[in-house]
N, C-alpha and C positions, 0 to 999 in steps of 0.2 A: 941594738939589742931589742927583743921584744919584751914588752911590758902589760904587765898583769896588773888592770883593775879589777877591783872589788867593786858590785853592785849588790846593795840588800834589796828585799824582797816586799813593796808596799802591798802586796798582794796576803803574806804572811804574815807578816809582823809589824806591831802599829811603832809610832817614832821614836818611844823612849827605848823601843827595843832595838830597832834599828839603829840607832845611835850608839847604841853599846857595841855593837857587829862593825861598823865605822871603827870603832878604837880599837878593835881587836884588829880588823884588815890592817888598820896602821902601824898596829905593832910589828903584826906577820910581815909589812916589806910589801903590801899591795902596792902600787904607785898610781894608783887612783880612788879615787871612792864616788860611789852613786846611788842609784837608787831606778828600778823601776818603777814607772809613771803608768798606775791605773786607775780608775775611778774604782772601778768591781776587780774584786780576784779573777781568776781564773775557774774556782772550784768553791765549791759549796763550802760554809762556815770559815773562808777565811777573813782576810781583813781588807781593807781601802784605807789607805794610808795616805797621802799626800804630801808628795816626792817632794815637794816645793816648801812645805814645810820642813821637810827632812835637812835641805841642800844646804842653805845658811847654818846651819845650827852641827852640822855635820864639819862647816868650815871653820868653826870656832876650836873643836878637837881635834882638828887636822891639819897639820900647817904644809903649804906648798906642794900640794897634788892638784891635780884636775879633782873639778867637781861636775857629776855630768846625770844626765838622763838616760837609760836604758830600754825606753825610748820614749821621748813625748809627743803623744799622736796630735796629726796636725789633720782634725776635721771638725765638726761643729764645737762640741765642748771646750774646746781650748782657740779662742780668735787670733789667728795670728797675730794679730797686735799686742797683747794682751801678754802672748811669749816673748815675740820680740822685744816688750817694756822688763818683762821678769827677768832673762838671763843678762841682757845690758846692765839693768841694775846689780847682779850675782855680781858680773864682770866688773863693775865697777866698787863691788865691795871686797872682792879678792881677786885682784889684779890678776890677767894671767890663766885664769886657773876656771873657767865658766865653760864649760861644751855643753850643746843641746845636741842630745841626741834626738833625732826624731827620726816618726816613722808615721804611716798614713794609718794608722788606728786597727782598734777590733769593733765590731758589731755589740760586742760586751760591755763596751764602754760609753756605747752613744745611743744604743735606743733603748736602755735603763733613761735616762735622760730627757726621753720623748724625741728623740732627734731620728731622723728616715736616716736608713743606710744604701750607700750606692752600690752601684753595678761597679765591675774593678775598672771600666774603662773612665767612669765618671770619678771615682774614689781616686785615681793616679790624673787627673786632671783637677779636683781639688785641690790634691796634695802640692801640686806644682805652684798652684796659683799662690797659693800658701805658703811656700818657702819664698817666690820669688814677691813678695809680700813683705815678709821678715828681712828678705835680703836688703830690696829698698828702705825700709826702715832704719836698720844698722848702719845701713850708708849716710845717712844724715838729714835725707833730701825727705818733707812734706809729700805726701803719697794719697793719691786719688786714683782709686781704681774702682773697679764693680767685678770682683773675682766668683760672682755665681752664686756660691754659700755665705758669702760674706763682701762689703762694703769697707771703700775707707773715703773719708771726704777731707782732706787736708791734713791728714794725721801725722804727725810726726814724735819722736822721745825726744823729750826735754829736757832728760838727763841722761849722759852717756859716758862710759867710761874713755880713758884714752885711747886702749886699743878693744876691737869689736869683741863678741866672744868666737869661739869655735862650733861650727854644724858642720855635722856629721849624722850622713842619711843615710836610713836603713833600706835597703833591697834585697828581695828576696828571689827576683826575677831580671832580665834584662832591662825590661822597662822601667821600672823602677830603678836600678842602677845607671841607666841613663840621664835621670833626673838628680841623683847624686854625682854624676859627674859636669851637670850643669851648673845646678847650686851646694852642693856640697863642698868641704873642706876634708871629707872623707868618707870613707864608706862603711857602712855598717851591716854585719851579716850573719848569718846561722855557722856555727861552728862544723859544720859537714865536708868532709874532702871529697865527695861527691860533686855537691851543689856549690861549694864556696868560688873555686876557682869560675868555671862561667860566669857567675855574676862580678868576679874581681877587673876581666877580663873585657865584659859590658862596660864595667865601670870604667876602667883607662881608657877604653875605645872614647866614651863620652868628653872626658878629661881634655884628648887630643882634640876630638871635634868642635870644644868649645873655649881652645884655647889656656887650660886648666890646669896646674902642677896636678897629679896626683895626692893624696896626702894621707894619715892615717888608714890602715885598714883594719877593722874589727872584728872581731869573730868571737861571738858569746854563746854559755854553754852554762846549763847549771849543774853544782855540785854541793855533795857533802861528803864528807871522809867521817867516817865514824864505825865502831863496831858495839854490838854486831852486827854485822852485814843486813838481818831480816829486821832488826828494829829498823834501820837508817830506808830502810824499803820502804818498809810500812808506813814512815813518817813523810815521807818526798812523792808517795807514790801517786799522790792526788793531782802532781805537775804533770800526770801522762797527758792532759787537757792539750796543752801545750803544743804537743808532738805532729798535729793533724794539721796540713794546710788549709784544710778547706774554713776553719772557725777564725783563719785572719780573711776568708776572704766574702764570705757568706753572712748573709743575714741571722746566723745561731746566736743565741745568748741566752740560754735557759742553762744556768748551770747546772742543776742535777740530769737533765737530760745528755748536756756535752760529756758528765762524769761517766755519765752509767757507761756510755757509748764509746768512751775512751779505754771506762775499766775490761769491755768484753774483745775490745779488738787489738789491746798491745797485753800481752804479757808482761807482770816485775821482770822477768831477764831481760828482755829486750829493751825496757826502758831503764834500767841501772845500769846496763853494758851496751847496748846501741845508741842511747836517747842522751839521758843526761848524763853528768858523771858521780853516779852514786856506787861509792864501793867502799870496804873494808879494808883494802890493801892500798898503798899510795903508791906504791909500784904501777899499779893499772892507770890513775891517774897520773902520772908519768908520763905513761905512752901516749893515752889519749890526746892530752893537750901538746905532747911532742907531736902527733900530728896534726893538730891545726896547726902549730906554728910552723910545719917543712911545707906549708902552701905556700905560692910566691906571691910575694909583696905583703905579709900579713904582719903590722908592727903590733899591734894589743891584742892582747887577748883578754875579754871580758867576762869574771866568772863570777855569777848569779849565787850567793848562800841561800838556797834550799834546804827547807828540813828545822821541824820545832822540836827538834833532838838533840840539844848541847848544840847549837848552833855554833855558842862561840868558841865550844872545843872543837868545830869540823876546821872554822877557819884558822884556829892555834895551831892544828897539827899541817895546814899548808903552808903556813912559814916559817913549821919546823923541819919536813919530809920533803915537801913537794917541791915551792918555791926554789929553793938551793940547788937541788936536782936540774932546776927547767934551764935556772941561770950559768950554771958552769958545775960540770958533778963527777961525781966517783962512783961509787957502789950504785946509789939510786936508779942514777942514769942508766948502766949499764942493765942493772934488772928491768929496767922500763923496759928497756928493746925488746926486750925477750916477748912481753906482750904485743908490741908489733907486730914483731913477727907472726904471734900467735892469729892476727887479722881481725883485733878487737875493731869495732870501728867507732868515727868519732862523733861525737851529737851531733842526731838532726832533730826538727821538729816541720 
């Protein structure tokens, strides 16, 4: 059956608040809990939170879910080693339950920092050297490499848990789901039934090619359920940032400029009903995430709390509407369809 984590929002909400959105997901029946990994928001006046501070302390309220990243970028600000030290140690403080998500970063994050940002060919040649970095490290073995952005001269963890954790890498493109089927333990992806399946499809190819089970596939998408409908806009509406390829791939990080330029080119309809899943009715979310999940091979699905609007009432009313519905349903279910039908479509960015 597929499975619904919960990720809060380092980007929105600093950790005491996060933490309270954690207890709530685990009330509601999420069966994961995490957190997005940014240095800078997305959008002007939010917050920078850090996910890493979030994870432990998240685990103490939570007993026996994954605890994970949505995604932690693997380019200058974060040393591969320095990951591969952090989540061994998570894994070894709660057995079991440690996944790195990771993904090869934003421009947002690294040249606040004074760090250069690469061309995508160089940034997806980073990112590789990078996992397969952490990979050897988790394996055991003292690692001497010279990976371009970064060095290791005998490095090794000195403290490891019994079993390794879980990575699961984010692509958005073929090539990138290549390198997830290289070093990955799963795949991580935009919740789009457009775009999802190609990339699902790179990724098993890669899988077979390098000898690979398949494992986990992802597909995240943010939401709030809340009414009324134009307050929960109004409050979400500054994640249009999000929605645009080109600010994962490009040198942009001036937030008020990504803002202005996000607010004049998507319409609120198009990003509460095409983009993320912000609605008033749980019925629409329903369908929506009924459509990620009829993608094939898609076991989790990872949904983002969005919105400084009763956050923790959006996530109470999914594990009281939505959840039960997605898992095995009656009424709900059957009204979801109907917005299928209707050709709502499901988040992309």
């Amino acid at each position: 059956m597929t499975q619904f984590w919960f990720a809060a929002s380092t980007e929105e909400f600093p950790p005491s608040q996060m933490l309270e959105h954690a207890k709530a997901a685990d009330r509601a029946g999420f069966d994961g809990i995490g957190a997005s990994d940014h240095f800078h928001p997305w959008f002007p006046g939010g917050q920078g939170a850090s996910a890493w501070v979030f994870l432990p302390a998240a685990g103490q309220v939570v007993a026996d879910k994954p605890l994970f990243t949505s995604v932690t970028p693997i380019q200058h600000h974060y040393h591969p080693a320095t990951v591969a030290q952090y989540f061994m140690s998570l894994e070894e403080l709660y057995p079991g339950r440690a996944v790195l998500g990771v993904g090869s970063g934003e421009a947002l994050n690294e040249i606040p920092l004074g760090l250069d940002w690469p061309e995508p060919k160089e940034m997806l040649e980073r990112f590789e050297r990078g996992l397969e970095a952490i990979t050897r490290l988790w394996s055991g073995e003292p690692v001497t490499m010279d990976g371009g952005w970064f060095r290791l001269d005998g490095a090794k963890l000195y403290t490891t848990a019994p079993s390794r954790p879980r990575m699961i890498v984010s692509a958005f493109g073929p090539q990138a789901a290549a390198i997830a089927g290289k070093y990955g333990d799963g795949l991580w992806t935009l919740g789009d039934p457009e775009s999802a399946p190609g990339v699902i499809e790179a990724y098993k190819k890669a899988c077979a090619d390098n000898g690979r089970e398949v494992g986990d596939i992802v597909l995240q998408a943010g939401f709030h359920l809340g009414a009324p409908e134009e307050a929960i806009i109004k409050a979400t509406k500054k994640w249009k940032t999000t929605q645009f390829p080109e600010y994962y791939i490009n040198g942009e990080h001036d937030l008020e400029k990504m803002a202005a330029e996000a607010e004049s080119r998507m319409s609120d309809e198009e990003f509460a009903h095409q983009g993320f899943l912000v609605s008033a009715d749980p019925q629409e979310h329903i369908a929506r995430v009924r459509k990620m999940m009829d993608i094939d091979g898609v076991t989790v699905i990872c949904l983002q709390g969005i919105g400084d609007l009763d956050q923790v009432g959006s996530i109470r009313r999914y594990g009281e509407e939505v959840l039960p519905a997605l898992r095995g349903d009656g009424q709900g279910g059957r009204q979801g369809e109907r917005f299928a039908r209707e050709g709502r479509q499901a988040p992309h960015r």
